[in-house]
N, C-alpha and C positions, 0 to 999 in steps of 0.2 A: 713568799713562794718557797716552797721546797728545794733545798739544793742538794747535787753529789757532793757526799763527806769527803770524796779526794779530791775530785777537781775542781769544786766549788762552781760546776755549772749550774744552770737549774738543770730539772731532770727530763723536763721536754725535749731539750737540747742534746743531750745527750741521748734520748729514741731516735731522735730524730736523727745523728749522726750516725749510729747504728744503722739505719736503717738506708740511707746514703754507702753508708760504706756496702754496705749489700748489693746495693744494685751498682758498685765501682765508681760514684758520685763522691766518695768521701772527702777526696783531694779539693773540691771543688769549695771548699772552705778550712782556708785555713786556720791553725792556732790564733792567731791574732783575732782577727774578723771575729770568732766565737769568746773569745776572753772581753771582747766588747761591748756586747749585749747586754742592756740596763737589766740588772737579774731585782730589781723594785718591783713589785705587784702593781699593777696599773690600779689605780682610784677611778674609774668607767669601767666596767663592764664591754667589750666588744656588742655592735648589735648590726643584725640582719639588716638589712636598708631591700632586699629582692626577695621573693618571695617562691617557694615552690612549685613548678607548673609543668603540665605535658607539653612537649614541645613536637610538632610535627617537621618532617623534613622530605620530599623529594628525593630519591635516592640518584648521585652524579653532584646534589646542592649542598652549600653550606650553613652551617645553623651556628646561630653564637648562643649560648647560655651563660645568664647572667649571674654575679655574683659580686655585691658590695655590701662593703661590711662596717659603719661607722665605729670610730674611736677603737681603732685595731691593734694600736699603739704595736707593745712590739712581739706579738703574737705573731704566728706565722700560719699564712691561707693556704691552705693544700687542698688539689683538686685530685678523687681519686674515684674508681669504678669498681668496684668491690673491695675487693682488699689491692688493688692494681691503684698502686700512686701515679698520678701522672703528673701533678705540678706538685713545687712546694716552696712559696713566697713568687719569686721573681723567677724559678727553676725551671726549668722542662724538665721533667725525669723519665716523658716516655722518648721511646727514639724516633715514634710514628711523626715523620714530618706533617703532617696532617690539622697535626693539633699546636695550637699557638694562642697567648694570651693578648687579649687586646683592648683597651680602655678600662685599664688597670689589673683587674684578675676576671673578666671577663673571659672565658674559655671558646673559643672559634675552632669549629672541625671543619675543614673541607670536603668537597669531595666524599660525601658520606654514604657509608656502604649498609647493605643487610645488615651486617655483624657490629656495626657499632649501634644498633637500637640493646636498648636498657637505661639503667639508671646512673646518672650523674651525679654526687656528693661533694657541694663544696662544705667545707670544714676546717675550723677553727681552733688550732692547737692550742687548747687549753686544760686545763682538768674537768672543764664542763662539758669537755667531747661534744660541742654545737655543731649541727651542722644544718646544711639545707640540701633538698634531694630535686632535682629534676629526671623530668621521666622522656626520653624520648624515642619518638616513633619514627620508625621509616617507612614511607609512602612510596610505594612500589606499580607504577604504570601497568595497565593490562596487557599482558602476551597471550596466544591464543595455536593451540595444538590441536589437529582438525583429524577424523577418522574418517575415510581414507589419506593418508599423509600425499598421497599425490591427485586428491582433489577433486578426482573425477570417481562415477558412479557408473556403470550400468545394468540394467536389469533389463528383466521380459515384464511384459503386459501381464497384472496380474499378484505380481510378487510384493512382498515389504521389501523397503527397506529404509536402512539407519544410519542417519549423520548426525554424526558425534560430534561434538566439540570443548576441550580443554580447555578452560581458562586460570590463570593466576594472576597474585598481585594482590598487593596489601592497601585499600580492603580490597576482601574480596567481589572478585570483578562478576557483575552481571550479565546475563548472556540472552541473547535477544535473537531470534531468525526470521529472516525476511526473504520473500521470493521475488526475484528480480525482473521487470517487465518493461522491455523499450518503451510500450506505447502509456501502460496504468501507473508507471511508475512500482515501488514497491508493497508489497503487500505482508503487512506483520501476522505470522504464524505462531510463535512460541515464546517463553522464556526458560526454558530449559537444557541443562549441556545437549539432551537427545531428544531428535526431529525423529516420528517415526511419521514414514508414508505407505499408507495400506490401501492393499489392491491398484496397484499404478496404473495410469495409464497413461495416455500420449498430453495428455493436458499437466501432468505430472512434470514432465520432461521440462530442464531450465536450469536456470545459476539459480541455487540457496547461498544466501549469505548469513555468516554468523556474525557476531556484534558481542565485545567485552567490553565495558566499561565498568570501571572504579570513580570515575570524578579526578582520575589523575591523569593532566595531561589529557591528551583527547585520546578516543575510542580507538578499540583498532575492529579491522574486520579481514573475515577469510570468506574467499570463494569456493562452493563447492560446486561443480557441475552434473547433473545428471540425466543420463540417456535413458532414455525407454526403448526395448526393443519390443515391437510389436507387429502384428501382420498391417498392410495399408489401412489408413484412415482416409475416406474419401468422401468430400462434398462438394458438388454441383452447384454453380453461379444462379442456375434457371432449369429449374424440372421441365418448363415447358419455353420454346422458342416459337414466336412466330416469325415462318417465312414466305415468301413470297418469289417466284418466277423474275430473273435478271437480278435479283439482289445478293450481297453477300450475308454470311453469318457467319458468328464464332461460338464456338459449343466449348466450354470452359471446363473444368475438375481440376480439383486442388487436392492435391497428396498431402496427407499431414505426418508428421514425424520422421518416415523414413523417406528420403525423396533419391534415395535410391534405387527405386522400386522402377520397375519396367512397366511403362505404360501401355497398352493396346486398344484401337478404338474399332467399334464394330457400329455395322449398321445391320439393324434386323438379322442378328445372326451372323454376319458373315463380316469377315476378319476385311477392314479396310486398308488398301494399300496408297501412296499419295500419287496425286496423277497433278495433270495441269489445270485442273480447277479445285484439287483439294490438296492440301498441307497439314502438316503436325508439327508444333513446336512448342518447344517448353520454356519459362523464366522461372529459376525457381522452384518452389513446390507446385505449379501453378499450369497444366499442361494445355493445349488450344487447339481443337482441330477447324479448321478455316477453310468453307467452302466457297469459291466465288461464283459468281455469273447463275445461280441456285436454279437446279432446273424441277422439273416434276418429277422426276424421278429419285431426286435426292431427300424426297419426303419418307417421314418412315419415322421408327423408334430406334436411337442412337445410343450405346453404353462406351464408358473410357470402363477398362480392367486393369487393376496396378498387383502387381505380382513379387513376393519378396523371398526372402528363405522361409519367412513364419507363414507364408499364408497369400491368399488372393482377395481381392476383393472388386466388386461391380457397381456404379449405380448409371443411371437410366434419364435421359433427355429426351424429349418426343419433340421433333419438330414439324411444326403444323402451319397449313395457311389459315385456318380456322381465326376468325377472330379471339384478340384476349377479350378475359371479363371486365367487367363496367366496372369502373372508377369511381365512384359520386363526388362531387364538385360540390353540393346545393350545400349550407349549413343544415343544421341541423333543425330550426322553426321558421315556420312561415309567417309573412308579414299581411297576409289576409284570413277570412273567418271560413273561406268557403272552398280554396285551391292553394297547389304548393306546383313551385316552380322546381322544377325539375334540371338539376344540372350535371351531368356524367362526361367520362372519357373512356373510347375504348381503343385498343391495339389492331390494327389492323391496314395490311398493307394495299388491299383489293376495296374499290367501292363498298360500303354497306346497302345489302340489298329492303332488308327487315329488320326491324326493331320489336320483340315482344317485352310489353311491360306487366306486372302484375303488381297490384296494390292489393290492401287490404285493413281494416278498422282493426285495433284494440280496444275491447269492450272489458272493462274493466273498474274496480271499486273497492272499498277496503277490506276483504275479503275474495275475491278470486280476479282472475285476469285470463276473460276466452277471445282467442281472435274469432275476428268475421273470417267469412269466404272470401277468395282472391277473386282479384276485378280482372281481367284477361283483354288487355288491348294490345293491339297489331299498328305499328307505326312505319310509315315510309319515310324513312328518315332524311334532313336535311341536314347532307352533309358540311363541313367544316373543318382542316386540317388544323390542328393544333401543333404537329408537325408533322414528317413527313410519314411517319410510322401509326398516328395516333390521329382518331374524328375524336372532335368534343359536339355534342349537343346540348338543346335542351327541350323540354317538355312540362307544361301547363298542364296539372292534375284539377280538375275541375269538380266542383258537385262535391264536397267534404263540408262535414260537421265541423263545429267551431269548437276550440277547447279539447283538442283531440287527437289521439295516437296513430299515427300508420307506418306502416308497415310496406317497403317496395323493393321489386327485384328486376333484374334487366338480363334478357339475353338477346342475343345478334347472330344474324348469317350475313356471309358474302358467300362469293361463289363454292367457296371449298366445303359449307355446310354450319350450321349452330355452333357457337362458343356456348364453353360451360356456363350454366347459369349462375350470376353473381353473386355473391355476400346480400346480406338484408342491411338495408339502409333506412333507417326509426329518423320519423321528424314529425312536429307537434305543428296544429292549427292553432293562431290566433284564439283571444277570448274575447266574447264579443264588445266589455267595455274598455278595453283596452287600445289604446293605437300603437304604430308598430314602435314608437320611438318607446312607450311603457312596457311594450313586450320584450323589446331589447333587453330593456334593466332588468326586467323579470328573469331572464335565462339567464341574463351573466349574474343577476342576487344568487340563484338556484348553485352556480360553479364558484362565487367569486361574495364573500360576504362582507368583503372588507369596501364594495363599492357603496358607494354614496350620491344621489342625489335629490333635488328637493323637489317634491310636487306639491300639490296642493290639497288639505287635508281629506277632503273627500276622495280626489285619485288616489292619495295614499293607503286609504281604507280599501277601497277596488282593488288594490296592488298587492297587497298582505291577503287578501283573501285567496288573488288567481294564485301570486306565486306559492300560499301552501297547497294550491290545489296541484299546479303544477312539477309543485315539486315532491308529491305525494306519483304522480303520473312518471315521473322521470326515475325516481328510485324504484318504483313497485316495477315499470318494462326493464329497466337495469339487472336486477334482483332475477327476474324470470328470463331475462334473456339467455 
């Protein structure tokens, strides 16, 4: 090894004291301790025993980076970060109490910030200038900076608008927004910093939540809130009531969004005020006008009007003694070849006086589908409470083709006059080799393919024939209905 011609160190030894003396360390070895140093060439070579690697960190965590070096003899390990020494053998040379050596020259940072990511150099004073490089990253938790900074939003009916949100953190953190619903739970809109919402309106209105995540540590999220200003949004429990003489009722509208709104209830024009058999109260967006002891003269067409800064708005209750419309009860196919059993429910608080029924054939093939003429029967009905608001009956259609489509309607009087006539109610006649326990299978094969059972191979050939027929009959009235 090369020595100083004066002091017969070697010459490492002296950078190195130099270099000590700079940063005010010089004292920290004295003549002696350096006059002692085996100045013999080592017969080994020093060797790496750790290997180069990125090391990730937590930012608040501690990371140790490793560094052992077989047959080091009397070399000296210096750990440094650019040209900034920080150990040198057994030394601290930085003053950051932070950093400490531990399981021999093992380098231990605490506490690790933004500014200590980069590179780590442990290195071996020799003339070989060996060293080994660690690389480390700091892992920075998601924070989240939201536009409006105070969270809240409002607008009119009508307008855009924009919620922002800032995210950081190492990596870069993902941003996710979701609208938040008591009852559906949330509902995923975006992954972008900007939510834009065009043309608002009262269904608009609610908390947006924004969402950063990096995978560090867990997610954070920010609330945003936004109003809609709009004029009333108003919908009605039941466009039509039925009432009846001694009974009460409750005529319902529900304000949406602004439930500030001035509510006003009218009957047939004219501005109602509350007396001892009628009331107005409100829960909520949810307003009720409540008539008791319901006489005939409370019959009529009823409106709630909600009134705001932006606007008015009206909708319309008819309360009537009139029977409601038919319900049908029956399934949908018949278990005979020649009549379907007829099974309804209608509203109505007064006797049923009459029952008009109309049926009628689907005549139809693979290429067109005409109905017959309607069959026109008048029934004195046998009544039956189902409760105290509601008749159910029923009625035996007789004299029908087997393997076949129809088609039926129901309307009702009691005293106060015809209920609207009903919805059309489609149900199929038996095929004639068929019995009803194979018809069954047939309708539920037609909805439900995953059914199974076993007949006998002849009924099964029967059975694969109705149900393509039938099920050629239930798609083509579907299709055309």
């Amino acid at each position: 090894m090369r020595k100083n011609m004066r002091s017969g160190r070697p010459c490492w030894a002296s950078l190195l004291l130099v270099l000590l003396s700079s940063c005010g360390l010089s004292h920290s070895f004295p003549e002696p301790f350096i006059s002692t140093i085996d100045t013999d060439a080592p017969t080994v070579a020093p060797k790496f025993m750790t290997r180069g690697h990125l090391y990730k960190a937590i930012i608040g965590d501690s990371i140790e980076l490793p560094c052992k070096v077989k047959d080091l003899g009397s070399y000296v390990l210096l750990w440094r970060r650019g040209t900034s020494v920080l150990t040198a053998a057994n030394l601290m040379v930085t003053r950051d109490p932070r950093f400490k050596l531990v399981e021999g020259y093992n380098l231990q940072i605490a506490n690790v910030k933004i500014q200590d990511a980069g590179d780590y150099i442990c290195q071996i004073g020799d003339n070989e200038s060996r060293d080994q490089v660690h690389t480390l990253e700091i892992l920075v938790p998601p924070t989240i900076r939201v536009v409006p900074q105070n969270r809240q939003i409002t607008a009119r009916k009508g307008s855009t608008v924009t919620l922002e949100c800032k995210a950081s953190g190492n990596p870069v953190p993902a941003i996710y927004w979701h609208k938040k619903d008591a009852f559906t739970g949330s509902s995923h809109l975006s992954e972008s910093p900007t939510l834009l919402l065009e043309r608002v309106d009262r269904h608009h209105a609610g908390v947006y939540q924004c969402t950063a995540d990096n995978g560090v540590r867990e997610a954070v999220h920010v609330d945003i809130e936004v109003t809609v200003l709009s004029p009333p949004d108003i919908t009605v429990e039941k466009t039509w009531v039925h009432a009846s003489e001694g009974f009460d009722i409750d005529l319902v509208c529900i304000v949406h969004g602004d439930v500030n709104s001035e509510m006003l209830w009218y009957q047939n024009s004219f501005l109602l005020d509350p007396t001892d058999r009628r009331s107005m109260y409100s829960r909520g967006d949810k307003y009720t006008l409540n008539i008791r002891n319901f006489q005939q003269s409370d019959f009529g067409n009823y409106s709630c009007v909600a009134d705001n800064a932006l606007g008015r708005t009206k909708k319309y209750i008819e309360v009537s003694g009139r029977p409601g419309p038919a319900t049908f009860q029956s399934p949908a196919y018949s278990n005979y070849l020649d009549r379907y059993n007829l099974t309804y429910t209608i509203e109505s608080i007064p006797p049923l006086d009459e029952i008009k029924l109309l049926y009628r054939k689907l005549m139809m093939n693979e290429t067109y589908q005409h109905p017959g003429s309607w069959e026109d029967t008048i029934l004195v009905p046998t009544l039956t409470r189902s409760d105290p608001t509601h008749f159910i009956m029923s009625h035996v259609i007789k004299g029908l083709s087997p393997n076949s489509v129809y088609e039926v309607m129901i309307q009702a009087r009691n005293v106060h006059g015809w209920n609207e006539i009903s919805d059309i109610h489609q149900f199929y006649t038996r095929n004639f080799e068929l019995t009803p326990n194979e018809l069954e299978f047939v309708m539920s094969s037609i909805s439900n393919s995953g059914h199974r059972k076993m007949f006998s191979p002849e009924t099964s050939l029967r059975m694969i024939a109705t149900c393509l027929s039938f099920a050629f009959i239930y798609c083509w009235s579907t299709i055309a209905r």
